[in-house]
N, C-alpha and C positions, 0 to 999 in steps of 0.2 A: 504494500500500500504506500504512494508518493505521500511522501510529507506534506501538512499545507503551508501554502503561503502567508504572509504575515503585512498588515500596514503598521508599521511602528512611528512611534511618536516620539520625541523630546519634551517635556513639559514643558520647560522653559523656554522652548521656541514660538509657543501658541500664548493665546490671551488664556485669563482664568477662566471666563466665557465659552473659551474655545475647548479648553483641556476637560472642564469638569462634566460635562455630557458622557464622557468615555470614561472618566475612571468610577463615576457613579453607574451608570449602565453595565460596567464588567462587573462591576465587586459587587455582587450582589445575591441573591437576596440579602438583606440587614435586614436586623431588625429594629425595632422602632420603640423609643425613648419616648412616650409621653409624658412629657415633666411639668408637674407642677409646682411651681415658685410664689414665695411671696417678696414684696422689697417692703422697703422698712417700716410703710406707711401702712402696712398690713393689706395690701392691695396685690390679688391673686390672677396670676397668669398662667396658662395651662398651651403648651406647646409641644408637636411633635420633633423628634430628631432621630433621622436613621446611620448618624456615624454614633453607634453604639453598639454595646454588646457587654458581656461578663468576662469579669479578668482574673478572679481568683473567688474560693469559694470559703476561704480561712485565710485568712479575714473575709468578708462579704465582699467586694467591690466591684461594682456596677460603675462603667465609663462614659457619659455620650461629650461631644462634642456640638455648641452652638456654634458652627464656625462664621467667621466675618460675610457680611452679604458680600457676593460676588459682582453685584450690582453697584453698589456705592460707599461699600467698606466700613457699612456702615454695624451695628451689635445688636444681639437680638435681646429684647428684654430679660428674656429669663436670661441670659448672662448677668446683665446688670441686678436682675434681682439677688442674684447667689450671693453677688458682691457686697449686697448689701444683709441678706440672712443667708447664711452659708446653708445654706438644709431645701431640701427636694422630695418629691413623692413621683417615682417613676412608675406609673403605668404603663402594663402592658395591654394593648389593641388586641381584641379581637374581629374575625370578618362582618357580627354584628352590629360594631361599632365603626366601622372603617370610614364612613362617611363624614362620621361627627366631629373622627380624627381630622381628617383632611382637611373640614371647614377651619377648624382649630387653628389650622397652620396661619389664615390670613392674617395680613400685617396690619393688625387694627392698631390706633393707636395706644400710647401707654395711659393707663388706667381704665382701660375698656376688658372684664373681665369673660375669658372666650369657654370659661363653663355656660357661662347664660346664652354667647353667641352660638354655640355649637349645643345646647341643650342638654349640657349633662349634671349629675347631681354633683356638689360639692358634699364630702364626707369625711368629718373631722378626723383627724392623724391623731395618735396616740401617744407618738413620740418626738416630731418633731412639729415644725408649725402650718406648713403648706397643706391644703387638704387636699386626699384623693378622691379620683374618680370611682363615684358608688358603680357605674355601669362595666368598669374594669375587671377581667377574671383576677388578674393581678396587682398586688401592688406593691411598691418597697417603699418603702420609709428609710430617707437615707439621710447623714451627714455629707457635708461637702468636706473633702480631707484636704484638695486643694484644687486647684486651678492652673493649667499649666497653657501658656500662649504658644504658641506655633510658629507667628508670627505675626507681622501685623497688614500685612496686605489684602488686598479682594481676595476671599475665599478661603482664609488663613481661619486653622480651627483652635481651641480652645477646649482642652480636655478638663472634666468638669471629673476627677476624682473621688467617688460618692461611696461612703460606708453603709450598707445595709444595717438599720436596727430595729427595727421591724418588719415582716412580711405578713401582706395577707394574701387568700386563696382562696376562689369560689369554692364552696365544696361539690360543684358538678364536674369539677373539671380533675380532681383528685382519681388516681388510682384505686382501687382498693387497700380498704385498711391506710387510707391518706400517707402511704408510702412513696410518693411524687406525681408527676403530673401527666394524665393522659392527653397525649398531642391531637389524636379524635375530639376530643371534650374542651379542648383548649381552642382551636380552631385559628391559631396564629393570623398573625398576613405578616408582610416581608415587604419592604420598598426595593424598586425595582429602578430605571432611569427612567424619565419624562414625565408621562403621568402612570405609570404601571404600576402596580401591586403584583404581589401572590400571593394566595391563602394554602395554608398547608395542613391540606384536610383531605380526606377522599383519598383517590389513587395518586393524588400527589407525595403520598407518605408511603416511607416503602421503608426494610428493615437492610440492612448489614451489619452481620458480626461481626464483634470487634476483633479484630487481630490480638489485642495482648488478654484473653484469655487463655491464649495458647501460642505454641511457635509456629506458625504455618512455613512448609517448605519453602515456600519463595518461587515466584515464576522462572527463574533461571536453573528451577529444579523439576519442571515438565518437560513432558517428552517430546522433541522436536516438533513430532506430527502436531501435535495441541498448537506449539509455540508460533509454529509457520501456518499454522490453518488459516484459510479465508474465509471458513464459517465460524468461527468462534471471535468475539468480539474482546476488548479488550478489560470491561466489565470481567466477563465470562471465565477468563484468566485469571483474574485475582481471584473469584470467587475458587476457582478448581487450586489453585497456590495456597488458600490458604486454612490448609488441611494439615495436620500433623501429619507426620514422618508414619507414626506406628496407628494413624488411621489408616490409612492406605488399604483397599480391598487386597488381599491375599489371592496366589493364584488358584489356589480351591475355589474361593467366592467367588472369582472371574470366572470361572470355567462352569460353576452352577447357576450362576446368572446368563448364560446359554439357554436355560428351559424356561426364563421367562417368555410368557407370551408374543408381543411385541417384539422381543429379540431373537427369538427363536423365526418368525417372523420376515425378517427383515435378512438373517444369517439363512434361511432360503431360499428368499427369492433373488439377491443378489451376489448367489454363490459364484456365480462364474464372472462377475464384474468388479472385482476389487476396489477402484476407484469409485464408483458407486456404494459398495457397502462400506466401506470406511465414512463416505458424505454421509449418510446415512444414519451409520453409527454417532456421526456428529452431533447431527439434530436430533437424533433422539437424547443425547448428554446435553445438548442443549435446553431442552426439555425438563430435561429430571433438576437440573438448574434452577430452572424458572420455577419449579415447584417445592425448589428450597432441599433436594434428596441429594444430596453433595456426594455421599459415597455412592449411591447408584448411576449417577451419575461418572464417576470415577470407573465405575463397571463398563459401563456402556461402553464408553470411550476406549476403555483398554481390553475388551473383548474381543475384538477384531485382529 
């Protein structure tokens, strides 16, 4: 398979206008920061930000960035509010809410509060002073630890360093036995570039084991045929690589998985076509793949 080609960029050779379309459209899904702030006068602003995400879990700390408008360099309130009470209530957006988020963001002016323009309930914090959003599956109640500038140009961010010290959690949205969070029940959404979203619900949710519950051989340790195939994708490889050593089907098991149906099957009708029953053999390890059977899959493919 040819390599693809690539349009590469300089940032410093484009406007900030010009660059930030691309690097917000690549890096993406984010997630999204709904923060609400007060400034000193006890006057509450509720704004989204998708340069965010978690950065450690001991200590708690929660990151997003208000970065400089790219427009006129100019700071977005909830900046100025932190400066003024260091402390934030990050809500997390659900696709229920996604609209009231988005209203949220307009650049109303300062002391115009955008829980009332976006219609959401203000619901008093326990520990720090901003209040959260009642319509929120989630919330954190944070400190501000610090404030780190970037720079000071159009489009320059502003990492807003935030202590978790309190959480709260719809209980619809909980596991069983409120053991963490079901991503079904939670129904996320994700900023995308321009005007796009993603919601991560439905068939957009899909599983991978993690590799460090165990040593997987590592692709540089399949069998040529797998490594050079043009049916097996490159998904498809890691998933078949990352299999312990002493999982591996034995050649007994190989040789009894012969009288499955399907492959027994397939082992007669394309006995005298080698290159055919091997494709064949493919797709069907392709298959056992997709239906999460890793070691029969590992069958299929080396029964041939």
């Amino acid at each position: 398979m040819p390599l693809p080609t690539f349009h590469s960029l300089t940032p410093a050779d484009l406007k900030p206008s010009e660059w930030h379309p691309f690097m917000v459209g690549a890096v993406a899904p984010r997630p999204v920061a709904f923060a609400s702030t007060i400034d000193a006068e006890g006057g509450v602003n509720l704004s989204p930000y998708s340069f965010f995400n978690a950065f450690s879990s001991n200590p708690p700390i929660l990151v997003f960035s208000p970065a400089n408008r790219v427009r006129d360099n100019s700071q977005k309130h909830t900046l100025q509010n932190i400066r003024e009470v260091p402390e934030v209530v990050i809500n997390i957006c659900d696709f229920a809410m996604v609209e009231q988020m988005s209203l949220a963001s307009t650049e109303y002016e300062k002391g115009i509060n955008e829980f009332t323009k976006a219609g959401l309930t203000e619901l008093a914090s326990e520990q720090v002073r901003p209040p959260r959003v009642a319509e929120a599956p989630a919330a954190f109640e944070c400190i501000v630890e610090q404030v780190i500038e970037l720079g000071q140009n159009n489009g320059a961010g502003n990492l807003v360093i935030c202590r978790v010290v309190r959480a709260h959690f719809r209980y619809d949205i909980l596991l069983p036995n409120a053991t963490g969070i079901d991503p079904f029940k939670l129904d996320a959404v994700a900023r995308l570039g321009g005007d796009w979203y993603c919601r991560a619900n439905g068939t957009s949710l899909f599983e991978v084991p993690k590799p460090n519950r165990h040593i997987g051989i590592g692709i540089d340790q399949l069998p040529d045929f797998m490594r050079n195939s043009d049916v097996l994708t490159g998904n498809e490889l890691g998933r078949l690589a990352n299999i312990e050593q002493n999982a591996l089907p034995t050649p007994a098991e190989i040789e009894a998985f012969k009288t499955e149906p399907m492959v027994a099957y397939i082992l007669n009708k394309y006995h005298d076509d080698i290159s055919e029953l091997k494709k064949q053999l493919l797709l069907l390890g392709r298959q056992l793949l997709a239906e999460g059977r890793l070691v029969e899959a590992w069958k299929a493919l080396l029964v041939g």
